[in-house]
VEXDREN-2710 file (C-alpha; in Angstrom, 1 decimal):
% VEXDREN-2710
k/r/px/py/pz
1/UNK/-24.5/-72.5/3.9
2/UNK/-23.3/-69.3/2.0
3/UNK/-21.5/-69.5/-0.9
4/UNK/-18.1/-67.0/-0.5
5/UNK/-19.1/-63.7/-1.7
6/UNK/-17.2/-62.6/-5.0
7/UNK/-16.8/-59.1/-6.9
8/UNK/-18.9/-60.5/-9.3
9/UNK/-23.0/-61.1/-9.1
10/UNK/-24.0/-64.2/-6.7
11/UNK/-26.1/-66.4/-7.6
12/UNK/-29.6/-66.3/-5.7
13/UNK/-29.7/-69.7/-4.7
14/UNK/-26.8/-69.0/-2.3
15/UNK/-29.5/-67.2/0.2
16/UNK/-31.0/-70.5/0.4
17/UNK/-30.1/-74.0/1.8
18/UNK/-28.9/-76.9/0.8
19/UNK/-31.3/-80.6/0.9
20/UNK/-29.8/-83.4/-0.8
21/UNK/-27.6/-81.4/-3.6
22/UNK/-30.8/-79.5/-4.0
23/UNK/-31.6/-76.2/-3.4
24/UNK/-34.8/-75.9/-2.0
25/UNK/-37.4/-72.5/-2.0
26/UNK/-38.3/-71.4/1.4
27/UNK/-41.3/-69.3/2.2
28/UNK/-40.0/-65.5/2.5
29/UNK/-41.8/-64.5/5.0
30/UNK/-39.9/-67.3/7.2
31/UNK/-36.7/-66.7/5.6
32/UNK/-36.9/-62.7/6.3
33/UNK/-35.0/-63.3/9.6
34/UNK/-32.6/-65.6/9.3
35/UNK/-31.3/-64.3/6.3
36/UNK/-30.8/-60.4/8.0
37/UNK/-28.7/-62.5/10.4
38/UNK/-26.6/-63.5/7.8
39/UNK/-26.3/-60.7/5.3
40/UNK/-25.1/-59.0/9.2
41/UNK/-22.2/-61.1/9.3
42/UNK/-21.1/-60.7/5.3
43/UNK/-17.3/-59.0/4.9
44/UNK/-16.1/-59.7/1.5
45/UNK/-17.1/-57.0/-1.0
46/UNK/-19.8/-57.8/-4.1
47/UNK/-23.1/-58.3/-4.8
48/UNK/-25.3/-60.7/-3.3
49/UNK/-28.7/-61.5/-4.8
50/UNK/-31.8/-62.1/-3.5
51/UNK/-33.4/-62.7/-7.0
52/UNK/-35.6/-60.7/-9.1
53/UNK/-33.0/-57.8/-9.5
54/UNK/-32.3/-57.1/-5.8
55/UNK/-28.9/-57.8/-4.4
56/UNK/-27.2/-56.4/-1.7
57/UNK/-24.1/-54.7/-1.9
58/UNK/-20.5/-54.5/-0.1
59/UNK/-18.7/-51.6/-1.5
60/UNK/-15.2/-51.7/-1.5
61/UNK/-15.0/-49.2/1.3
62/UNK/-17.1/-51.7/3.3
63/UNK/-20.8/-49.7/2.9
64/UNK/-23.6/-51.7/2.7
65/UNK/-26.8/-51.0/0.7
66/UNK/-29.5/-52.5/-1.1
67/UNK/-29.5/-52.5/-5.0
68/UNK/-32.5/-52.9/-7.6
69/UNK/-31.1/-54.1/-11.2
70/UNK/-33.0/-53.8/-14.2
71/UNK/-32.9/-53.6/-18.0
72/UNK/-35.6/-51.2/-19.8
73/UNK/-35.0/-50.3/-23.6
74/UNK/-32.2/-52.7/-24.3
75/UNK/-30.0/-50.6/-21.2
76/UNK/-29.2/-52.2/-17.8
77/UNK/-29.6/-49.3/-15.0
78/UNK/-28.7/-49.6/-11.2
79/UNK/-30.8/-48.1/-9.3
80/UNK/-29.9/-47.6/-5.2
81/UNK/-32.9/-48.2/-2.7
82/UNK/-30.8/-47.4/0.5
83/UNK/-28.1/-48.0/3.1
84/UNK/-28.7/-51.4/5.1
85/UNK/-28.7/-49.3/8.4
86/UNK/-32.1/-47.1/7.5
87/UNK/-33.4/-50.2/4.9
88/UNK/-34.8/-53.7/6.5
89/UNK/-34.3/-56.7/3.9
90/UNK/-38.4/-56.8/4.2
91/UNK/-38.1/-53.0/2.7
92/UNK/-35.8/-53.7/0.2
93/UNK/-37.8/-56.7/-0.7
94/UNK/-41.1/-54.8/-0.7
95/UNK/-39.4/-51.8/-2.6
96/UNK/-38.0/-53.9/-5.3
97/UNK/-41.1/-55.7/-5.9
98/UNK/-42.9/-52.0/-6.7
99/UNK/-39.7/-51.2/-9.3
100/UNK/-40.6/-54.4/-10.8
101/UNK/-44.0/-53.1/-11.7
102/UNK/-43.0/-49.9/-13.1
103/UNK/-40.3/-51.7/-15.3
104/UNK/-43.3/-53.9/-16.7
105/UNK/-45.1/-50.8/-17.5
106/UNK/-42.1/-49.8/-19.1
107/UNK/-41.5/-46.7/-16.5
108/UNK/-38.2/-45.8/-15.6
109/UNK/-38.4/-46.6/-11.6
110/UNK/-35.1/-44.0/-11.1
111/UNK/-36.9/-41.3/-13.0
112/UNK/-40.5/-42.2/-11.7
113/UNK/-39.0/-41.5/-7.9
114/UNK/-36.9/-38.2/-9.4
115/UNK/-40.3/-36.8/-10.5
116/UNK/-41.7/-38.0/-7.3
117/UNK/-39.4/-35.7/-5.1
118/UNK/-39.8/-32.7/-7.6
119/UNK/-43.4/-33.0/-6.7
120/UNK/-42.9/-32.9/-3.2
121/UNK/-40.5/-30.4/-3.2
122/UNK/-42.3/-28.2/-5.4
123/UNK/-45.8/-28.5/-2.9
124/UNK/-46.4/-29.0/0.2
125/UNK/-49.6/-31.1/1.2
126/UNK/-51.2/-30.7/-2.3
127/UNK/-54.3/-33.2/-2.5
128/UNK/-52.6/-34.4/-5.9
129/UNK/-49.1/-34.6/-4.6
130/UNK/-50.9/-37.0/-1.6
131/UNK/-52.6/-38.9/-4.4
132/UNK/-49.3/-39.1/-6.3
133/UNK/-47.5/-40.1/-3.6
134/UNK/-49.8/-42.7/-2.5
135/UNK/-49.6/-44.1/-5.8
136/UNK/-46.5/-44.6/-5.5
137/UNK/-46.1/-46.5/-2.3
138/UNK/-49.2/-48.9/-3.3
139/UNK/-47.7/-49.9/-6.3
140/UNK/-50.3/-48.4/-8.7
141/UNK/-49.6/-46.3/-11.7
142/UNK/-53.2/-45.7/-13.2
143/UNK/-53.3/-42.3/-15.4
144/UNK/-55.9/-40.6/-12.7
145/UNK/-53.0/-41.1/-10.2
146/UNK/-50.6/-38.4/-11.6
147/UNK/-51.3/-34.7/-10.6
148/UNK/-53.1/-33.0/-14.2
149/UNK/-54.2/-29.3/-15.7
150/UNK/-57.7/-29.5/-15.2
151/UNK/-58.4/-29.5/-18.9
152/UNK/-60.6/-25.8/-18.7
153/UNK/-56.9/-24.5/-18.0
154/UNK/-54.9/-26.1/-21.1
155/UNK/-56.3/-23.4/-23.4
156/UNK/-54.2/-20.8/-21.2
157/UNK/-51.2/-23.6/-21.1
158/UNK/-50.8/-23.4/-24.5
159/UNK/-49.8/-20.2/-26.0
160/UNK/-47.5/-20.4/-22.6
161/UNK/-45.8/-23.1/-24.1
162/UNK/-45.8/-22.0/-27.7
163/UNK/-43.3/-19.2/-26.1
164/UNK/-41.2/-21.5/-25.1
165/UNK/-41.2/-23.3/-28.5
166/UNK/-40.9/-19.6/-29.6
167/UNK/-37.6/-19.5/-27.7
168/UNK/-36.1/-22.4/-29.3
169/UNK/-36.9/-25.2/-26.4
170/UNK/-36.9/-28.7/-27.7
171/UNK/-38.4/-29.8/-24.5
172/UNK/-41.6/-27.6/-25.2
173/UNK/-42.1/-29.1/-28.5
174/UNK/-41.8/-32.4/-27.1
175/UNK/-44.4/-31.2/-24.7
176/UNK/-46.4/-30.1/-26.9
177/UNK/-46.5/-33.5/-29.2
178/UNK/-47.6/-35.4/-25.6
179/UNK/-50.0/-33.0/-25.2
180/UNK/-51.2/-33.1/-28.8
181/UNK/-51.2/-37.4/-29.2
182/UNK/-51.3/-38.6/-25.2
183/UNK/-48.8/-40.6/-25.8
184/UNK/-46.5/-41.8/-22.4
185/UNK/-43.4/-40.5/-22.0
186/UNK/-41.0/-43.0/-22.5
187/UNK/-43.3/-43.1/-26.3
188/UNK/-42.3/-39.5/-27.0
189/UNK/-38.8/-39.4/-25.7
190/UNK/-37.4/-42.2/-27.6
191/UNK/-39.1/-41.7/-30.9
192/UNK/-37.8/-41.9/-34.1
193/UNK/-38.0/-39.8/-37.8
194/UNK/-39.4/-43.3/-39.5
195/UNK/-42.1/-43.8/-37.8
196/UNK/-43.9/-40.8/-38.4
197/UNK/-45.9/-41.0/-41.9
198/UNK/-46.7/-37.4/-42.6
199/UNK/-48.5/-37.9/-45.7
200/UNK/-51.1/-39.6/-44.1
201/UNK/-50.7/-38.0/-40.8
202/UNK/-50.1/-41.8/-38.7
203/UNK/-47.0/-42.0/-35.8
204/UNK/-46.5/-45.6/-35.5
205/UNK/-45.3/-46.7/-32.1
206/UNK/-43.5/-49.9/-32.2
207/UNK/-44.5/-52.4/-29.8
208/UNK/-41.2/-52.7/-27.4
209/UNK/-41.9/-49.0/-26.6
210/UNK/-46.0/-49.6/-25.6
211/UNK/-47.5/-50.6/-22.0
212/UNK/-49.5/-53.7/-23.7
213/UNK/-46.4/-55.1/-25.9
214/UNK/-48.5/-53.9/-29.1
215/UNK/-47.8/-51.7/-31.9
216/UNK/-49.9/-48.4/-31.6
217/UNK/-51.2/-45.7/-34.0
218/UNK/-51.7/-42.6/-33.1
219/UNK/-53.7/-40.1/-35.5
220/UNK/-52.0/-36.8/-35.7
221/UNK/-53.6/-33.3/-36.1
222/UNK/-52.4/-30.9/-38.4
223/UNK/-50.5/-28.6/-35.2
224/UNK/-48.4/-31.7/-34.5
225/UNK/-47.5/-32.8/-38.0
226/UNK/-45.8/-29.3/-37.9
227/UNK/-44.3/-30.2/-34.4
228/UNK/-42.9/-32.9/-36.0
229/UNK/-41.4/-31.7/-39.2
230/UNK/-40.0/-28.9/-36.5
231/UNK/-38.4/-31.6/-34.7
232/UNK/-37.2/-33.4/-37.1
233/UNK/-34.7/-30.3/-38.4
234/UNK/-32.6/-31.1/-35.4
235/UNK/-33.1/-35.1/-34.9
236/UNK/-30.2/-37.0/-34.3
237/UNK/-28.4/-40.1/-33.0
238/UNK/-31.7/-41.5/-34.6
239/UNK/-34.0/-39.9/-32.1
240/UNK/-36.5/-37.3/-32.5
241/UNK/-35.6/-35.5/-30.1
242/UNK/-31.8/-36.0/-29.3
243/UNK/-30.6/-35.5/-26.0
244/UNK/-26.8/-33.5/-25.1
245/UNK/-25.0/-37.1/-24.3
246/UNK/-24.1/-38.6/-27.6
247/UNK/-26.2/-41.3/-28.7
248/UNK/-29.0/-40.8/-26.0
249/UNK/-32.4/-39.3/-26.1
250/UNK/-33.5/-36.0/-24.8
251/UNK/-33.9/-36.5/-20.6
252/UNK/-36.8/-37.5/-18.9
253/UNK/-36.0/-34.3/-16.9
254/UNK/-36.3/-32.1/-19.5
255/UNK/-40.3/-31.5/-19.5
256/UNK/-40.4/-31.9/-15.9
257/UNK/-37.6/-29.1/-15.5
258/UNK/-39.8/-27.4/-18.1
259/UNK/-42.6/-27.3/-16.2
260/UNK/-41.1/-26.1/-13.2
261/UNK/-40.1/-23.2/-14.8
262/UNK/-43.6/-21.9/-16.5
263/UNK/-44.7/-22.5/-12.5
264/UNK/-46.2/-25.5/-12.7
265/UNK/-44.3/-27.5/-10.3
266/UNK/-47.2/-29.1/-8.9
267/UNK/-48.5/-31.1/-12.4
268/UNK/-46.7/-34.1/-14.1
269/UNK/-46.0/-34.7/-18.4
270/UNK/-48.0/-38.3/-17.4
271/UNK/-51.0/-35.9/-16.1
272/UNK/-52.0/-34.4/-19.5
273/UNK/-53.1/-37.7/-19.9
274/UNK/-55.8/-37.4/-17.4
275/UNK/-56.4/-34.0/-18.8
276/UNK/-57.3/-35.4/-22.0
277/UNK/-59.2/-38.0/-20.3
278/UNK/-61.5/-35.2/-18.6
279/UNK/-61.8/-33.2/-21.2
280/UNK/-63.2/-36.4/-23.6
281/UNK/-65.6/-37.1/-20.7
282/UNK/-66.9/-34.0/-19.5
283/UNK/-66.7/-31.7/-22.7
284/UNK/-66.6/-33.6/-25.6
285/UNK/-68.6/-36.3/-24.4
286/UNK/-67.0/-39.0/-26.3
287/UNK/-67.6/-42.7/-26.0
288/UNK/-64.9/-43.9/-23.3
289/UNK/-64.0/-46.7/-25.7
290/UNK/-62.6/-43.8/-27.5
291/UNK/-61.0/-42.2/-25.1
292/UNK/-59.3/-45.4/-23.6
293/UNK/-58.2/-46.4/-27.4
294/UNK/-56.8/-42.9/-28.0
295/UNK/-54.2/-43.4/-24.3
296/UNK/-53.5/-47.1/-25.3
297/UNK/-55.4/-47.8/-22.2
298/UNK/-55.6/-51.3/-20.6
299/UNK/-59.4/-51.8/-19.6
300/UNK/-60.4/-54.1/-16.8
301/UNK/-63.8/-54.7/-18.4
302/UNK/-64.2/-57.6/-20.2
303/UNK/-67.1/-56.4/-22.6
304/UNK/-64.6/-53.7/-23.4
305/UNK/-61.8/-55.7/-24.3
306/UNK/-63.5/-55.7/-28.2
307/UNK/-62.3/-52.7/-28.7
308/UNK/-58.7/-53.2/-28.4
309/UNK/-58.4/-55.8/-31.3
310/UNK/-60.0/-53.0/-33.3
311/UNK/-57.4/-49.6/-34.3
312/UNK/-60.4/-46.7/-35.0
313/UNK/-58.2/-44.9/-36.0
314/UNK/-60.3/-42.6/-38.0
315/UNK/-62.7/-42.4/-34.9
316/UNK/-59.9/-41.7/-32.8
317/UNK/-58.5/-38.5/-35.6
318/UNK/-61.7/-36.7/-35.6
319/UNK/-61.9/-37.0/-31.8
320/UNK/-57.8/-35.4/-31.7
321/UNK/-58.9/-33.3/-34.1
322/UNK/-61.3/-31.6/-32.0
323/UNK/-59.2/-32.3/-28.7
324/UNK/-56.1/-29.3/-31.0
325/UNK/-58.7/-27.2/-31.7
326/UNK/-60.1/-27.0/-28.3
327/UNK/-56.5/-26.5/-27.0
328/UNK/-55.6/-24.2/-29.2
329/UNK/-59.0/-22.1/-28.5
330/UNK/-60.8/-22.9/-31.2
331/UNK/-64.6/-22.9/-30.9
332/UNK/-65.8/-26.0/-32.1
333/UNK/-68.8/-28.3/-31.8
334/UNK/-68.6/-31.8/-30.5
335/UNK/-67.5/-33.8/-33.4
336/UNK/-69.9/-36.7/-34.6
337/UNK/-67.9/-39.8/-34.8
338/UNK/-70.7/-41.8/-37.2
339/UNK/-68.7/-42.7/-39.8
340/UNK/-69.6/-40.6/-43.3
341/UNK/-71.5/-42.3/-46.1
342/UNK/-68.5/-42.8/-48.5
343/UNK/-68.4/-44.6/-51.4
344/UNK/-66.8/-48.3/-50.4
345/UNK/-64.0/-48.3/-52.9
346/UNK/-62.3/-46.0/-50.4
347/UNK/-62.5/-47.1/-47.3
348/UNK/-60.4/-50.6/-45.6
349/UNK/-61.9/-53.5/-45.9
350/UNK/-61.1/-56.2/-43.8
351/UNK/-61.4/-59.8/-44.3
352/UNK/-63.6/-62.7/-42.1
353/UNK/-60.0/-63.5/-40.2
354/UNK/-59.1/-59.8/-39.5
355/UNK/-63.3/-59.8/-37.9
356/UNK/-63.2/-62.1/-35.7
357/UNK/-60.5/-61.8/-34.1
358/UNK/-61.9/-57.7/-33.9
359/UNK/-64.8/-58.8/-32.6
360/UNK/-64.0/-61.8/-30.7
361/UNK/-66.6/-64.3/-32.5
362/UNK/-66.6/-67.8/-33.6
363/UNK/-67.2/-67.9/-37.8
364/UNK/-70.6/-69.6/-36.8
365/UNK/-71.9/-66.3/-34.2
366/UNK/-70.4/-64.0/-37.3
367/UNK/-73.1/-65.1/-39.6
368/UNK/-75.6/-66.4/-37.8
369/UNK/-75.8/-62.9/-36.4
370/UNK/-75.8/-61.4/-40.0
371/UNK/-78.2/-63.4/-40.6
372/UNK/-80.6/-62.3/-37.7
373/UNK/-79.7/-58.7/-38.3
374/UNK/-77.4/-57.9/-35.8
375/UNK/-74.1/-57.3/-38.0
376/UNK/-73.0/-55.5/-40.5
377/UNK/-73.4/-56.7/-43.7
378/UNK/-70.6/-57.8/-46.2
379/UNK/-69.7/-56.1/-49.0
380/UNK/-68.5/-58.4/-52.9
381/UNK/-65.0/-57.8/-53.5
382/UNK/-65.3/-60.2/-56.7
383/UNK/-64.5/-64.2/-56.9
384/UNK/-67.2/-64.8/-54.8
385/UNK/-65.6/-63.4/-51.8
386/UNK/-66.4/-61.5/-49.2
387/UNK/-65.1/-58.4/-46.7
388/UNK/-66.6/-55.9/-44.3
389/UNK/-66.2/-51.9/-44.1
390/UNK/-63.6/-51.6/-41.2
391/UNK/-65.6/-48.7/-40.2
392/UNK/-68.8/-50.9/-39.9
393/UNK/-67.1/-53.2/-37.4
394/UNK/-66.0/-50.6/-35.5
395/UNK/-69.0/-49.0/-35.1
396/UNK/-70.5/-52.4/-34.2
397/UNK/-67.8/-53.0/-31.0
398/UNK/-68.6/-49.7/-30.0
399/UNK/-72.3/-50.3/-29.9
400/UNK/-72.0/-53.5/-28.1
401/UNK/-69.6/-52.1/-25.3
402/UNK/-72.0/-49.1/-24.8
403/UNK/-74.8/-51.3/-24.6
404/UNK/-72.7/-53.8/-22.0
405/UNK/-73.2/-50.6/-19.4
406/UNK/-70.8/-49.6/-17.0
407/UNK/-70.8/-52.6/-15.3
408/UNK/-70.5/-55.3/-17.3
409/UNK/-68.0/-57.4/-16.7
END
């Protein structure tokens, strides 16, 4: 039986029945029908819930729809997925389900479709609009999936944007800061003044805000230090870049809308990603452990995995380093990312916890592969104690990956 309908939020376990005092799970793909039989016959208004943020919905003019709830960044957002006459409860269901994924990869679902139909609006039948499109009805969301400036064209993107910046647009900084760190977003838009250590050149991204649930530095170049400090004349609500609503960051719309308006309707903020991707590939021909470290990249790979419990941060500046240059049309020479001969007393060192958990070694396979010759070696940091070069380390985890091959897995 179905428990009355309320103004208020039904609980899910009304949709199914009752054994014993119990309410029992029934397969979905049996319940399908019998429950668009009785969500038919509802008439009081409210929402009823299917579970995992879909309800359906009796307005109290008597429309029915389907409704996807969720919370992302501490806000709870409604987000409509269509009228019960044009939506099946196996559409909604399925629909839902792909909302869910973008919310775990913390991507706005409303703004993710917004952009979606800006795309297609903007283009007809563009192979990347297909791809993007596609992407979005699988359920996938990888970075190659998003329309992108093949990277030989950023260096004519730029001083196009600098105009803008020129002209006062906060959006075009902002766009120019993604560009500049690769960062998502959601990473950009709701940044803060604090976590951006210009002295030493580090943005901080705090984990709540990153893909993986990890806290993620990002090395900046000297062109987006001055972004920042630009930015940071005009931050407020305690946002970077503040939007016109009180208390709320700058729109998601803003860059896309920015875009648009240089005529480039057909590429996506999330694409310069890719772009950057390309360029670390095919011009600077930089180790893709690199590259993936530098996105905050999730890698399916297992004998790439190493990498992520290592930061390389100085790897990854010199790499960014050349990746401003080469958008700002600066000739320059692949970067070598061997780490220079300095004197120890200035670099990190990093203790046997902080190593294996980098590397992913027992204490035993630490040393009994220093002692064979295949680590690098310690350095005396007095009391009999020992630590390791960070630098070392991760130029040991990017050896190994390299040598796992493409394939390993």
């Amino acid at each position: 039986m179905l428990l009355p309908a309320r103004t208020d939020r039904i609980d899910p376990s009304s949709w199914g029945e009752s054994r014993g005092g119990k309410w029992r799970n029934l397969n979905p793909g049996n319940l399908i029908g019998s429950r668009q039989l009785r969500i038919a016959k509802l008439v009081d208004r409210g929402y009823y819930a299917d579970g995992g943020g879909l309800y359906f919905q009796i307005s109290g003019s008597g429309s029915r729809s389907w409704i996807y709830q969720f919370k992302l960044f501490g806000h709870s957002r409604e987000m409509g997925l269509g009228p019960m006459t044009t939506v099946s409860f196996a559409e909604a269901r399925t629909e839902a389900a792909r909302c869910r994924a973008l919310v775990n990869d913390k991507i706005d679902p409303i703004e993710a479709r917004k952009e979606a139909r800006r795309i297609v609006t903007a283009t007809t039948l563009h192979a990347g609009v297909v791809t993007w499109i596609r992407c979005w009805q699988s359920g996938r969301r990888a970075v190659n999936h998003f329309p992108a400036l093949p990277w030989a064209d950023i260096r004519e993107f730029i001083p196009k944007l600098k105009v803008k910046e020129d002209e006062g647009s906060r959006s075009a900084v902002m766009l120019h800061l993604v560009i500049l760190t690769v960062c998502r977003t959601n990473e950009i838009r709701r940044a803060r003044p604090e976590e951006f250590d210009l002295r030493h050149k580090i943005w901080t991204i705090p984990s709540e805000r990153m893909k993986m649930g990890l806290p993620h530095r990002v090395p900046l170049c000297d062109t987006a230090c001055d972004l920042v400090k630009r930015a940071m004349e005009t931050a407020r609500y305690g946002y970077l870049f503040p939007g016109d609503k009180k208390g709320a960051p700058l729109s998601n719309m803003a860059m896309l809308e920015l875009l648009d308006g240089m005529g480039y309707s057909e590429i996506t903020v999330h694409g310069f990603r890719s772009t950057f991707q390309d360029w670390a590939e095919e011009y600077g021909e930089y180790p893709e452990v690199l590259a993936d470290k530098a996105i905050a990249h999730k890698t399916s790979n297992k004998a790439r995995r190493a990498y992520q419990r290592g930061d390389m941060l100085e790897r990854r500046r010199k790499m960014m380093d050349h990746w401003s240059q080469y958008c700002a049309g600066v000739s320059a020479s692949v970067v070598s990312i061997t780490p220079p001969k300095e004197n120890p007393a200035k670099q990190r060192l990093i203790r046997l916890r902080e190593v294996r958990l980098r590397v992913g070694l027992g204490t035993s396979t630490v040393y009994r592969y220093l002692a064979g010759g295949k680590f690098p070696r310690p350095v005396q940091i007095g009391g009999g104690r020992v630590a390791w070069l960070e630098t070392d380390v991760d130029a040991w985890i990017v050896d190994r990956v390299e040598a796992s091959g493409p394939g390993a897995t």
